[in-house]
C-alpha positions in Angstrom: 46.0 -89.1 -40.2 43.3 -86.9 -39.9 40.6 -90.2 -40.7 42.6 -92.3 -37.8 41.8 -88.9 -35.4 38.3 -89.2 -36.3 38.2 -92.8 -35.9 39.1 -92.7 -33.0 36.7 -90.3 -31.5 34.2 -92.7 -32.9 35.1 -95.8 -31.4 35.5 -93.6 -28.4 31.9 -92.4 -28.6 30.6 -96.3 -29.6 32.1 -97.6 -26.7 30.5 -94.6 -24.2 27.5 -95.8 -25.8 27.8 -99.5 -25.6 28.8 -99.2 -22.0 25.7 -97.3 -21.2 23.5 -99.7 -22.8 25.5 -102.8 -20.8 24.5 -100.7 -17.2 27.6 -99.3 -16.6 28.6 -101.9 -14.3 31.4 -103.9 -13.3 33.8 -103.9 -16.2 31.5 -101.9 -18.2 32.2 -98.8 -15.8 35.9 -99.0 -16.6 34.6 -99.3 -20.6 32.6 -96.2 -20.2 35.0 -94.2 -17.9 37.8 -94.6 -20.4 35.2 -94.0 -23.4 34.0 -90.6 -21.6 37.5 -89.5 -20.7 38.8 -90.2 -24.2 36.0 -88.6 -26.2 36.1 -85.3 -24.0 40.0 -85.4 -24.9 39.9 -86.1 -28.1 37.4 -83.2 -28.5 39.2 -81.0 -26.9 42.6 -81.9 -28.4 40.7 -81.6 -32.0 39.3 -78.2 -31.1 42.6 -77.2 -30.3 44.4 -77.8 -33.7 41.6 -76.5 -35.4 41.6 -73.4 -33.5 45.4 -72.7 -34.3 44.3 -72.4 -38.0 40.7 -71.9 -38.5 37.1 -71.6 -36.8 36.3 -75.2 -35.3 32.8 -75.3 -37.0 32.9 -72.1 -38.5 31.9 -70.8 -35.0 33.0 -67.1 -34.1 34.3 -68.5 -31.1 37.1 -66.1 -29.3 40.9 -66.8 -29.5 40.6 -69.0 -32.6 41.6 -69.1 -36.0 44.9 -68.3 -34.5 47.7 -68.1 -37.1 45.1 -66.4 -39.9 44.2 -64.0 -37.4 47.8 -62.8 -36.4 48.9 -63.3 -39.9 50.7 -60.1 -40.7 52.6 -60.7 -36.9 53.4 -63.8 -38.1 55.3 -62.4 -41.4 57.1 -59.6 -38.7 58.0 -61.8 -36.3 59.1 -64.5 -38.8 61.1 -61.9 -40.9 62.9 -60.2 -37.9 63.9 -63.7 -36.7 65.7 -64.7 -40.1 66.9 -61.3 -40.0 68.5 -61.7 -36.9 69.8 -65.2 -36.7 70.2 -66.1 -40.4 71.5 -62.9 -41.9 73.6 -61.2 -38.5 76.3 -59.5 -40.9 78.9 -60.4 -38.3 77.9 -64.2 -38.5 78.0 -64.4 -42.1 81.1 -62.0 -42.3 83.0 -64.6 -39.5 81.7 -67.6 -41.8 83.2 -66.0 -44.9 86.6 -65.0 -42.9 87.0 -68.7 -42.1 86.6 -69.9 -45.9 89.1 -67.6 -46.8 88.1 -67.1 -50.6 91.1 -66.0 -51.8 93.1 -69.1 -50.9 90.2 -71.1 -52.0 90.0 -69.5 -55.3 93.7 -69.6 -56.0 93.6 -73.4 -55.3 90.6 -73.9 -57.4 92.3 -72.0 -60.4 95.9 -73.2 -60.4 94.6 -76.5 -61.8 95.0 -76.0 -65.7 91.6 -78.3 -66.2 90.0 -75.6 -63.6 91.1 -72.5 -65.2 90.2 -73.9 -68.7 86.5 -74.5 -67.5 86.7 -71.0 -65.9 87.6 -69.9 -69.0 84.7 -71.5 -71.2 82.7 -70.1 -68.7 83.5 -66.5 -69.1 83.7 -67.0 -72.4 80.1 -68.5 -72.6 78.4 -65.5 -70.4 80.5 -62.8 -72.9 79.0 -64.4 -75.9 75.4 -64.7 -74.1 76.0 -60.9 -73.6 77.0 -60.3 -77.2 73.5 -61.4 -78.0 71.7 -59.2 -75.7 73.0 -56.2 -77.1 70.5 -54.2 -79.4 73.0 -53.4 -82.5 71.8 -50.7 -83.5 71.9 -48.5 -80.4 75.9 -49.8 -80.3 76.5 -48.8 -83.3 74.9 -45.3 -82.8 76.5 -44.9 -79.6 80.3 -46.0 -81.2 79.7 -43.4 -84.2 78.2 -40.1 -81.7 81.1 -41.3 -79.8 84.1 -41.3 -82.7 82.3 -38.5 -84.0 82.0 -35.9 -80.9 85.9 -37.2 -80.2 87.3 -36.4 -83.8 85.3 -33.1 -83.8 86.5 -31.9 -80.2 90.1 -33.4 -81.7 92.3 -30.3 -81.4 94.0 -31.3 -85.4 96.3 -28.0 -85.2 97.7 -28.5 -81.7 98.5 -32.1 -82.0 100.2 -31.5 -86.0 102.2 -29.1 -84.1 103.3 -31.1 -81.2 103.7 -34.1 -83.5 106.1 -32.0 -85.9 107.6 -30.3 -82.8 108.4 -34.1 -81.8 109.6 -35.0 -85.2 112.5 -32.1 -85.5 113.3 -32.6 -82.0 117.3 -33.0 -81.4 117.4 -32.1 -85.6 115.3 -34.9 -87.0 114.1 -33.1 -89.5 117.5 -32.5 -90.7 117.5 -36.0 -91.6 114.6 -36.0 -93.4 115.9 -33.2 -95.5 119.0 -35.0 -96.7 117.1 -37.9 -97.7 115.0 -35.8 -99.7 118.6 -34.2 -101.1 119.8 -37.4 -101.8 116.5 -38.4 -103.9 116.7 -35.4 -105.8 120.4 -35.9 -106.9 120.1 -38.9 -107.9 116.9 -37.7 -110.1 118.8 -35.2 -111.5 121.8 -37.1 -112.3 120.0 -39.6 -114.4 120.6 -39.5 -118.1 117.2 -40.0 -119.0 116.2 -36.8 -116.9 118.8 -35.2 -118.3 117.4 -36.1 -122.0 113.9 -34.6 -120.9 115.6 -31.2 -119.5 117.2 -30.8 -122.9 114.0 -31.3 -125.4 111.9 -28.9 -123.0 114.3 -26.6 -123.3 114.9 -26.8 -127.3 111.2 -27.0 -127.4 111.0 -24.0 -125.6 113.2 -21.8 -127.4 112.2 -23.2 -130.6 108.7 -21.9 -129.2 110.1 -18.5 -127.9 113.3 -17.8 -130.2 112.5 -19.3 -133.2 114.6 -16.8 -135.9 117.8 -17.2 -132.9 117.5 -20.7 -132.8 117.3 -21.4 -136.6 120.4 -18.7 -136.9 122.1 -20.7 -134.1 121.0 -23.8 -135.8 123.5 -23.2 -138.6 126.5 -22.8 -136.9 125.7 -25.5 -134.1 122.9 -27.9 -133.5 120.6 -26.2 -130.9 120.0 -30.0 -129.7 123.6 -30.2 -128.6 124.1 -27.3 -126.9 120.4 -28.4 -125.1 122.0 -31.2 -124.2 125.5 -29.8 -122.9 123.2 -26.9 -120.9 121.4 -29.8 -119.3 123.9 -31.7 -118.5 125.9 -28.7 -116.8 122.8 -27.4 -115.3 122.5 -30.6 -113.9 126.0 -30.8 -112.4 125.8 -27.7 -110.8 122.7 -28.5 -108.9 124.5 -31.5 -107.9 127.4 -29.7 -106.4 124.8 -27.9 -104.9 123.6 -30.9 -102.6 126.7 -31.9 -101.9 127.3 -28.9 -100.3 124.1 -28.5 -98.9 124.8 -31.8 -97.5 128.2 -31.7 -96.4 127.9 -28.0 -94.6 125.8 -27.9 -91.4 126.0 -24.1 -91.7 124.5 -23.9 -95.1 122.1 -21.2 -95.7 119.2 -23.4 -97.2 119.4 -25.6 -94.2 119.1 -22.2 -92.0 116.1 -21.4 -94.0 114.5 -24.8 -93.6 115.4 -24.9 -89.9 113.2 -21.3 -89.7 110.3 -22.7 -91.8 109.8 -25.5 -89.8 110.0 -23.4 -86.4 107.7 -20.8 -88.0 105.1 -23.5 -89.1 105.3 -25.4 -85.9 104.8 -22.1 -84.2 101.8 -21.3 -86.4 100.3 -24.5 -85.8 100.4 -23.9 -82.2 99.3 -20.0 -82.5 98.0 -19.2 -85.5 93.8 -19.2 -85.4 93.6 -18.9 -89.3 96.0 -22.0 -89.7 94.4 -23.8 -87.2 91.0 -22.7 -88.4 91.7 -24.2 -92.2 93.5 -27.8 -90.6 90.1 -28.0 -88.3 88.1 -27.3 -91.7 89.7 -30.0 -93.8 89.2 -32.4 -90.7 85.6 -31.3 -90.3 85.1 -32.0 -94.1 86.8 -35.8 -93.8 84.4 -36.4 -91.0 81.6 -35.8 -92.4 82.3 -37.7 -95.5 80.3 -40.5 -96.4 83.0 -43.2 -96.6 84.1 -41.5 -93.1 80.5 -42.2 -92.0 80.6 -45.5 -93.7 83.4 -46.6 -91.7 82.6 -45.5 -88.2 79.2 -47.2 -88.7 80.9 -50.5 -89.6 83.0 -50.3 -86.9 80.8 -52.3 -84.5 80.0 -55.2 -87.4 84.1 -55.6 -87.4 84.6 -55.9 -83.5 81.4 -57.4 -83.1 82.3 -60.1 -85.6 86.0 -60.1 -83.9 84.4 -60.9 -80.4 82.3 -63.8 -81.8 85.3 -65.5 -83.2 87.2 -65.1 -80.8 84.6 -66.5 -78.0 83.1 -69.6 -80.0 86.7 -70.8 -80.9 88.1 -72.6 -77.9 91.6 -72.2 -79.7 91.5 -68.7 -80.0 94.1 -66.2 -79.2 91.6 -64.7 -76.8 90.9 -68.0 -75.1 94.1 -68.8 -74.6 94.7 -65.5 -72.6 91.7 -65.6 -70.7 93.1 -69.5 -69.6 95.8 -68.2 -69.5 95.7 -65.1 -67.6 93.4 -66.8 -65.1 95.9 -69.8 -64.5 98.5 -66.9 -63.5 96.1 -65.4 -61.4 95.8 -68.8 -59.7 99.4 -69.6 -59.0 99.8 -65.6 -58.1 97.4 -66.4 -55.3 98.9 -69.1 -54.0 102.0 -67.9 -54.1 101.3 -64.4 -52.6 100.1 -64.4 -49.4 100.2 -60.4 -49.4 98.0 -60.4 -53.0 95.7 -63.4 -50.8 95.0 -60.8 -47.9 94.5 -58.1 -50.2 91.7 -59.9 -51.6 90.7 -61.3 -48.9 90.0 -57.7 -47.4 88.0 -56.7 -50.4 86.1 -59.3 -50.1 85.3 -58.9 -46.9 84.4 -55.0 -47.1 82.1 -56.1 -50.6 80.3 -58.5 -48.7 79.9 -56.5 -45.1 77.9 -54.0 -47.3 76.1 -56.4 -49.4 74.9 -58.4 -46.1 73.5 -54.9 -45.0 71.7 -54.3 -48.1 70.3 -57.6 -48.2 69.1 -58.3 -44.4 67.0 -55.5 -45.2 65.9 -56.3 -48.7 65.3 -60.2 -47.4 63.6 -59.2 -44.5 60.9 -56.7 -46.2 60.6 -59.7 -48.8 60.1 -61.8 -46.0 57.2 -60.3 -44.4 55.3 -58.9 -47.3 55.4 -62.4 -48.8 53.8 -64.0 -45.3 51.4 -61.1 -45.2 50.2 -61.4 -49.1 49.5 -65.0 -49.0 46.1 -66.0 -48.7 44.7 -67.5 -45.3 44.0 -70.8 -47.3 47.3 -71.1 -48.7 48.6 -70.0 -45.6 47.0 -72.5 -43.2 47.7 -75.5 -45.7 51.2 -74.4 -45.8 51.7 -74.7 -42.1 50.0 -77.4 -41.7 52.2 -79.4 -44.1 55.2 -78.1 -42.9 54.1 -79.9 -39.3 53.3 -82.7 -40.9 51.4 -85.3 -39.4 52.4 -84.5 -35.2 49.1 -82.4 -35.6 47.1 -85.1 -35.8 49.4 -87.2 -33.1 48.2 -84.5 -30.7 44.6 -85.5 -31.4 45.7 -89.2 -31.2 47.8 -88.3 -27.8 45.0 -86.7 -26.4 42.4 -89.3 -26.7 44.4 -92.1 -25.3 45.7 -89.9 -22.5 42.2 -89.1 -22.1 40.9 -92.3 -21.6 44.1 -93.2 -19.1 42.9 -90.2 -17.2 39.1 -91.3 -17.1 40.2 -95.0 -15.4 42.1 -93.3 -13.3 40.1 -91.1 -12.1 37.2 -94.0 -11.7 39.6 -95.9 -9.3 40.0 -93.1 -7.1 36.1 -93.1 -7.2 36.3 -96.6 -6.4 38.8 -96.6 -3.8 37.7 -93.2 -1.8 34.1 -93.6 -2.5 33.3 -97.2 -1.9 
C-alpha cells in the first residue's frame, strides 16, 4: 500500500513535469493543474501520517511524531477507557445477573455424561496437585502435627471421662459379672481343679514334710489335696453366685468405690495424671511411634493416587455422584439457586473491584514500556491499510481540487 502511495506521487510529479515541458497549454493546463494539485495533496496527506507516528524526514519539525511523543498519555487514556467501559463493575455484575450461574450450572451438571466429565476433571487437577507437593515438607508437617496433638493430648482427663462414660447407668457392673462368670467357670474345671491339688501337695510336701509323711500313712495326702480343691473350689463358686445374684453385695460395693475413686483420681489426681502423661510421652517418642507417623503420608498419599487414577473408584463414584446431586438440587431448589446466585454475585462484585484496578495499572504500564518502534508498528497494523487510503484519498482529491480550481481561473479570469 505504501509503494501504490508513492507511486502515485510519482506519476503525479511526471505528469507536472510533462505538462510543463508540453507549454502548459490547452489540455496540457488541465494535465498540469491536476498534476500540481495532486502532488501538493499527496504531500501533505503523507506528511500527515507520518507525523502521527514519527518525524517525516527525521526533521525536528513541531507537533509530530505524535503518538511516540504522547506515549505514556496514550497508555492513561487507553487504560482508564477499558477501565471504564469494559470493566464498570455494575455492567459486568448486570451481565452476570442475567446468566444466572446457578441455574446454568445446575442444568449443565444434572446430565450424568456432564457430571462424569466434571468429575474426571476434578479428579485430574487433584492428582496434578498431588504431584506438586514437596513430600518431605508433608510428611514433616503431618508428624509436628500428630506429635504437638498427642503431646498437648490431656491422656488422664480423657481416661477419666471415658471410664466415667463406661460405668455410666452401672455399666461397669456388667463388665464385672462377665469377668465373675469367666472366673467360675475357670474354677469349676476339673483340670484346674487337678492343678490346685498338686500345688498344694507340692507345697506342703515342701513345707510339712514329717506332717505329710505321718498323714501319708493313714490317708493319701493326694486325696485329701484333691477333696480340699475341690471344696475350695465350690465355695468360691457359691461365692459368685452370690456375688452375682445380690445387688447389695459387699464386693460389688467395694468395686463400685474403686471405680469412683479412680475415675476421680484420674480427673484430680496430679501424680496419677503425671505417671498416665509419662507412659504416653514414652509411646510417642518411640521409634515404631515415629515410624508410623512418618509413614502416614506414604499411606494416604498412596490412597489419594488410587483413588484419583481409577475412574471406578469409590472416590469417583462420590465425587460423580455427589456432583450429579448437586445438579438436580439446583434445579430443583430455587431457594439453594438464589442462594448461590447471591454469592456469586457478592464474589464477583469484589473481584471486578480488584481487578479494574489490577487490569488498568497493567494496562498503562504495558503501553508505557513498549518501545516507540514496537509501538508505532503496532498501531500502524492495527489500522491496517486506511493509512495509506488517506494518502491515496488525498492525491486524487487533490488533483479534483487543482481542475477545479483552474476552471474557475478560466471562467472568472478569461
Amino acid at each position: 500500500m505504501k509503494l501504490g502511495a508513492l507511486g502515485l506521487l510519482a506519476a503525479s510529479l511526471a505528469g507536472f513535469g510533462l505538462s510543463h515541458a508540453m507549454g502548459g497549454q490547452g489540455a496540457w493546463a488541465w494535465v498540469r493543474a491536476f498534476c500540481e494539485a495532486a502532488t501538493v495533496g499527496a504531500l501533505a496527506d503523507w506528511f500527515a501520517v507520518v507525523a502521527l507516528f514519527k518525524r517525516p524526514l527525521g526533521l525536528p519539525i513541531p507537533h509530530t511524531a505524535i503518538v511516540p511523543a504522547n506515549q505514556a498519555r496514550l497508555g492513561d487514556n487507553l487504560a482508564v477507557f477499558v477501565r471504564d467501559h469494559f470493566l464498570a463493575p455494575d455492567a459486568l455484575l448486570a451481565r452476570l445477573q442475567v446468566f444466572d450461574p446457578a441455574s446454568r450450572l445446575g442444568a449443565w451438571l444434572s446430565e450424568p455424561a456432564q457430571a462424569r466429565m466434571a468429575a474426571g476433571m476434578a479428579r485430574t487437577w487433584l492428582s496434578q496437585a498431588l504431584d506438586l507437593l514437596d513430600e518431605r515438607v508433608v510428611r514433616e508437617a503431618i508428624q509436628s502435627f500428630v506429635v504437638a496433638r498427642l503431646r498437648a493430648w490431656d491422656a488422664g482427663a480423657t481416661a477419666g471421662e471415658v471410664l466415667g462414660l463406661l460405668t455410666r447407668d452401672g455399666r461397669h457392673h456388667q463388665l464385672l459379672d462377665e469377668a465373675l462368670r469367666r472366673l467360675g467357670g475357670y474354677l469349676d474345671d476339673e483340670g484346674v481343679k487337678e492343678r490346685v491339688s498338686d500345688l498344694m501337695v507340692k507345697y506342703a510336701r515342701k513345707e510339712w514334710p514329717r506332717i505329710v509323711g505321718t498323714v501319708n500313712l493313714v490317708k493319701p495326702v493326694e486325696g485329701i489335696a484333691d477333696n480340699l480343691a475341690d471344696r475350695l473350689a465350690r465355695a468360691l463358686l457359691d461365692e459368685l453366685h452370690e456375688v452375682l445374684s445380690r445387688p447389695d453385695h459387699p464386693l460389688r460395693q467395694d468395686y463400685e468405690a474403686w471405680v469412683a475413686d479412680y475415675v476421680a483420681r484420674l480427673r484430680d489426681d496430679p501424680q496419677l495424671r503425671e505417671q498416665i502423661d509419662g507412659i504416653k510421652s514414652r509411646l510417642i517418642d518411640h521409634p515404631s511411634v515415629q515410624a508410623y507417623v512418618q509413614g502416614l503420608w506414604a499411606e494416604i498419599h498412596a490412597a489419594l493416587r488410587r483413588n484419583l487414577d481409577a475412574q471406578d473408584s469409590p472416590l469417583a463414584r462420590h465425587l460423580e455422584q455427589s456432583l450429579l446431586g448437586l445438579g438436580r438440587q439446583l434445579a430443583a431448589n430455587p431457594a439453594l439457586r438464589e442462594a448461590i446466585n447471591e454469592h456469586v454475585m457478592t464474589g464477583a462484585r469484589s473481584l471486578a473491584a480488584r481487578l479494574r484496578e489490577g487490569v488498568t495499572e497493567h494496562i498503562a504500564q504495558t503501553v508505557k514500556g513498549w518501545d516507540e518502534k514496537r509501538l508505532v508498528q503496532a498501531l500502524e497494523l492495527s489500522v491496517g491499510p486506511d493509512l495509506q487510503y488517506i494518502r491515496y484519498n488525498g492525491t486524487l482529491v487533490g488533483g479534483l481540487i487543482g481542475i477545479g480550481l483552474h476552471a474557475l481561473v478560466l471562467a472568472f479570469g478569461g
